[in-house]
N, C-alpha and C positions, 0 to 999 in steps of 0.2 A: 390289447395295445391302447396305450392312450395318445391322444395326442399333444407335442410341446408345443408350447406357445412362448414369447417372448414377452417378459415381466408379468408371468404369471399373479405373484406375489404379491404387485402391487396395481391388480384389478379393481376398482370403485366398481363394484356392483349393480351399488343402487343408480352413482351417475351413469354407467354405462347403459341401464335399463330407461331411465331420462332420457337419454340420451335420442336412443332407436326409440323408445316412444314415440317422440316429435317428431321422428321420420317417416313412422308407420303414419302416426296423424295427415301428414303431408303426403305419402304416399296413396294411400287412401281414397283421401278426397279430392286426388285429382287423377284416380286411374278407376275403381270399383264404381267408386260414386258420384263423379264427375256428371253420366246423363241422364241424372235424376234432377238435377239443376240445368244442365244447358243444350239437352238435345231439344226441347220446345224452343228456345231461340235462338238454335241453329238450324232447326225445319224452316222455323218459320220467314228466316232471309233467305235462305237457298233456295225454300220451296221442294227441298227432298222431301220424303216421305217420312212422317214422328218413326216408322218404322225401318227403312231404311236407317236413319239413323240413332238409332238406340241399337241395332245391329251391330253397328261396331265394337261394340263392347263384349256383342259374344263372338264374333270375331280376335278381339285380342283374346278373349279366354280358353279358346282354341290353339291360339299362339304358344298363350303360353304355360296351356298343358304340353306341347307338343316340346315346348324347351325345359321344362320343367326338369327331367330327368339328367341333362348335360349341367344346369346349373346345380344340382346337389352334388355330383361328380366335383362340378372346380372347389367348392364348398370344401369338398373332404380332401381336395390334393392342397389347397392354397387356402383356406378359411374364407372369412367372410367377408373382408376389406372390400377387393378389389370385385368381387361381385357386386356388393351392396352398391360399392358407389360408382358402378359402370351402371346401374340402375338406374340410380340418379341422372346422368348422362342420359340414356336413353329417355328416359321420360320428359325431361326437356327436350330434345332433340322430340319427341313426339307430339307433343303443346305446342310447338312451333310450329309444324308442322299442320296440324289441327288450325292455327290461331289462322296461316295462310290458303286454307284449302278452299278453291274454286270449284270443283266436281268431287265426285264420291270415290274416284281413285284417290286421290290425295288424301282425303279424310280415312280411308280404311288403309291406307302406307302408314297412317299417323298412327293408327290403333295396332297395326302390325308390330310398332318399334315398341310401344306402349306397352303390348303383349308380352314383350321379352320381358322389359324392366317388371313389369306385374312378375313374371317369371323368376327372377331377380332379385327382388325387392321388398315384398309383402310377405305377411306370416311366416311362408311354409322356409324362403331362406332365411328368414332373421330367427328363428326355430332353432334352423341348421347351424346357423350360426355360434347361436347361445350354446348348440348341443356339441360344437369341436370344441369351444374354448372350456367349458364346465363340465361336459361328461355328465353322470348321472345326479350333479347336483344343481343342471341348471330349470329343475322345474320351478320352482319360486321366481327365476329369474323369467320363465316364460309367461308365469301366471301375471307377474307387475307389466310385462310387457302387451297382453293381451286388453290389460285393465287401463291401461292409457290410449291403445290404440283404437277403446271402445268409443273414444269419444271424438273419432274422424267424421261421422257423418255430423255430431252435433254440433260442432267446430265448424266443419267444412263446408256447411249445407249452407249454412247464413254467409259466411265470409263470400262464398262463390258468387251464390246470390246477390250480395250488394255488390260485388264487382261488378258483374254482369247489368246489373241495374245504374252503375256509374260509368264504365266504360265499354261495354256491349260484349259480346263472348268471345270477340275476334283478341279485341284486348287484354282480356281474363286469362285466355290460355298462353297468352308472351308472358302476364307479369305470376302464371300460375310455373310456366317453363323456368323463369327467373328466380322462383322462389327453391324449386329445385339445386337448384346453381349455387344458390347462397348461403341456403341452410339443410338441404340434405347431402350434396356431395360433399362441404367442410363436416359434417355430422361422422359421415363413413370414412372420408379418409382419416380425420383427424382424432379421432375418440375413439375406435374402433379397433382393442389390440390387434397386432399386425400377427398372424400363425404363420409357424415355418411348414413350411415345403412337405409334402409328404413325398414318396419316390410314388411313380405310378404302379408297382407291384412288387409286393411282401417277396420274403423269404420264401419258396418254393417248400412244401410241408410236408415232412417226414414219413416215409412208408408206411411208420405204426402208426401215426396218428390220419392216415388217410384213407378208409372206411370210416373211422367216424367224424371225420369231416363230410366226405359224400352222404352220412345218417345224417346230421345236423341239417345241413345244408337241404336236403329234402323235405322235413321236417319244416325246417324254416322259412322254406320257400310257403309252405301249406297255409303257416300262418300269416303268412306276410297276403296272399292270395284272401284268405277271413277274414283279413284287418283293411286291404282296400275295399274291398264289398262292404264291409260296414260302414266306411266312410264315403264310399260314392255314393252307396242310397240316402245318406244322411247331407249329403250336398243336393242331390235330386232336390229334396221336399224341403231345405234350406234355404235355395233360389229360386226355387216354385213357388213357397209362399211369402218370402220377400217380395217378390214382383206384382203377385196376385193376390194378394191379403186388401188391399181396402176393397175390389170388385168381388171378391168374396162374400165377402162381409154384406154391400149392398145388394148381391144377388139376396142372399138371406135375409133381407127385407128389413137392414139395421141402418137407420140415419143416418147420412154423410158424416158429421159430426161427431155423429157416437162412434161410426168406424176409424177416424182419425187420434181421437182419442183411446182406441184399443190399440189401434198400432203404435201408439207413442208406450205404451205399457213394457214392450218389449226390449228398448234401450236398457231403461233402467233396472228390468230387472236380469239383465244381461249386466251389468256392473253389480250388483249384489249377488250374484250368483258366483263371480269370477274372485269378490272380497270374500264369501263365506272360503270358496277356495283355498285361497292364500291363507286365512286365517284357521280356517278349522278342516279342509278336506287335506290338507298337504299330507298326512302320512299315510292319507289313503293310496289302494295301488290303484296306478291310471284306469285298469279294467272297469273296476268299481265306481267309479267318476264317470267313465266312458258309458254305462249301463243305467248308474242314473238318469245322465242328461240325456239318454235316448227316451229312455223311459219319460220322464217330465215333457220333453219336446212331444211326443207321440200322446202321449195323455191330453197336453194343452190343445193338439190339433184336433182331436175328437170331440174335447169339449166344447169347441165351435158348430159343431153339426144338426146340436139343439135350435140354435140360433136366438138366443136367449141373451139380449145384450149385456146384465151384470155379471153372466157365468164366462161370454167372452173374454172382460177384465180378466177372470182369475184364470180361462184357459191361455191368453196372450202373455200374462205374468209367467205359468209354467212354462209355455214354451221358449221363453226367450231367455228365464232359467236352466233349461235345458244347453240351448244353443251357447250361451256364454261358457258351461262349464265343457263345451264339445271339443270350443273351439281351440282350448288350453291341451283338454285330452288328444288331439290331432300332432300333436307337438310330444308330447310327454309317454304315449303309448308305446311308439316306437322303437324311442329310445330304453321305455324299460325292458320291451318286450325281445330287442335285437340287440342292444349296445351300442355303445360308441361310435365302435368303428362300422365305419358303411354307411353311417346315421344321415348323411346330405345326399346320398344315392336314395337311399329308401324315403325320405322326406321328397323327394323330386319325384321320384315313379308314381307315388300316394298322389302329390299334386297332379299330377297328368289326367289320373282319372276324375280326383274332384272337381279339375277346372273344366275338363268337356261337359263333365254331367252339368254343370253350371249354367256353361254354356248352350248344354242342351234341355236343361229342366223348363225353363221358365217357358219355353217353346213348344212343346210337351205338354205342359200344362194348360197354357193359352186353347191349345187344341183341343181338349177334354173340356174346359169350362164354356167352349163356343159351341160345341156339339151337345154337351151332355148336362151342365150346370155346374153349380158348387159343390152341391151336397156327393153329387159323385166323385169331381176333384178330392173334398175334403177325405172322403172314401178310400181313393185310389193312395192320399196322402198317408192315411195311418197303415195301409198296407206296407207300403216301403218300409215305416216306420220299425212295423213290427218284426218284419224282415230282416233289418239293423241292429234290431234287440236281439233277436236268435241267433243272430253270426256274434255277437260280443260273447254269447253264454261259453262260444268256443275255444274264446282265447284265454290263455291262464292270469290267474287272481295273485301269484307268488312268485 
């Protein structure tokens, strides 16, 4: 079954990809990445704890694993409009919230509402999105959408910052709520073809074709079960070394400097990984993409364990090669490997699990690098790794 959409026909692809880009950008960098820039000057007025608040963050990623699965459901009954841009709504409503918070109940209600729109809003619906209106042709569309949205932290890091540095963080998050309001709700209502209705349940299915619906259906369940595993362990060591990659680095006795400079290696070649994509990996099957960039991410992790600052460049290059072409396959797998239909359900179940792991990796990790060091962290990290590699070998290539 596919699904109708209204003025199919006369879809701008590329503006539509534009479009949700600058929304992902914006979305972004004021929900994933927001307290890499303003939880240090928002401890430091309130006098919460830097830990306390950076909490909040996996806090909403709790949230919004836990809605994750209701929003790919409205996704496949109603498309992606009024999701997307109830997102938007929430996330402002959330920055406000934030911008006024006196104690730490206020500030974690603000991350609650956040939670949903992260749920909402980011990759895994606008995915969903691209996957009701395109079907099996919207992986290029995913791939452009991934390659603009790479460049939220490097956009969003500076702009926050000088905010923060002109009118303090209470102000940042009204005129960051505002910008919401301005340019991502007109973005999803107004660009964002409208899909018709789907009914909440099919045609009732034929006695000869129902064994092998029950065969499929088990079958499919199997994989769908192989295919979250691969991508939770691959969130695990994702957000484990996102958060803990420069104290890594200095545990392994590499210069501030030099380890800031290895982290920076990973952006970019997270956008070359995502262009060879687009340009040269597209007729590959997601499987093969999916195996790669495990493989490069789990290679590049290892190669840090020498502690050998030039070999780090080339391990943080692969890995961030790895992660860029994941983050396309998390999108695109799915849908080759299940179809169309269901496609906003299964994208929302799959989030559920990557966003607790998310929210529980980097905490996990912390734990292991205070008791036991990096080099075991780094250890523990290609374990998962390789883990992630072994569940992909199971999913089909055809």
């Amino acid at each position: 079954m596919s699904y109708p959409i209204s003025s199919q026909r006369t879809i701008n692809r590329v503006g539509l990809v534009w479009a949700m880009g600058i929304a992902q950008i914006l979305a972004w960098s004021t929900t994933y990445y927001l307290p890499a820039v303003l939880a240090t000057p928002i401890a430091r007025e309130t006098e919460w704890s830097i830990t306390s608040t950076v909490a909040g963050l996996s806090w909403g990623l709790l949230v919004a694993g836990a809605c994750s699965p209701l929003v790919g459901r409205q996704i496949d009954l109603h498309g992606g409009r009024p999701v997307l841009a109830t997102s938007s709504i929430l996330m402002a409503l959330g920055l406000l919230l934030m911008g006024v918070a006196g104690n730490l109940v206020i500030y974690y209600l603000a991350w609650t509402f956040i939670g949903v729109a992260m749920a909402a809003g980011l990759y895994d619906a606008a995915f969903s999105t691209l996957g009701r209106l395109f079907g099996d042709s919207a992986r290029t569309s995913m791939t452009g959408l991934t390659l603009l949205g790479g460049f939220a932290s490097t956009l969003g890091w500076p702009l926050i910052a000088g905010l923060e540095h002109q009118i303090g963080w209470r102000y940042s998050c009204v005129t960051l709520a505002a910008a919401h309001l301005v340019i991502g709700l007109p973005i999803h209502l107004l660009l964002i073809p409208k899909s018709e209705s789907i009914p909440n349940s099919d045609t009732a299915p034929t006695d000869d074709s129902a064994a092998a619906t029950a065969h499929h259906t088990k079958s499919g369940n199997r994989l769908f079960l192989l295919l979250a595993a691969l991508l939770t362990l691959q969130s695990l060591v994702i957000s484990s070394v996102s958060v803990h990659l420069l104290n890594v680095l200095k545990l392994l006795g590499i210069a501030t400097a030099t380890a800031l400079a290895i982290g920076m290696m990973i952006g970019p070649s997270q956008v070359v990984a995502r262009l060879a994509e687009f340009s040269f990996g597209r007729n590959l099957h997601p499987t093969t993409s999916a195996k790669a960039a495990i493989l490069l991410s789990g290679i590049g992790i290892g190669l840090l364990v020498p502690a050998i600052p030039w070999l780090a460049f080339i391990a943080m290059a692969l890995y961030g090669a790895g992660n860029g072409i994941l983050t396309i396959a998390r999108g695109t797998l799915p849908l080759a490997l299940f179809g169309q239909d269901g496609y906003g359900a299964r994208m929302g179940l799959l989030a559920r699990s990557m966003m607790i792991a998310q929210a529980v990796g980097p905490v996990a990790a912390a734990v292991i690098l205070d008791k036991l060091g990096s080099t075991p962290l780094l250890v523990v990290m290609c374990v998962l790794a390789t883990a992630s590699l072994i569940a992909s070998f199971g999913l089909p290539s055809k």
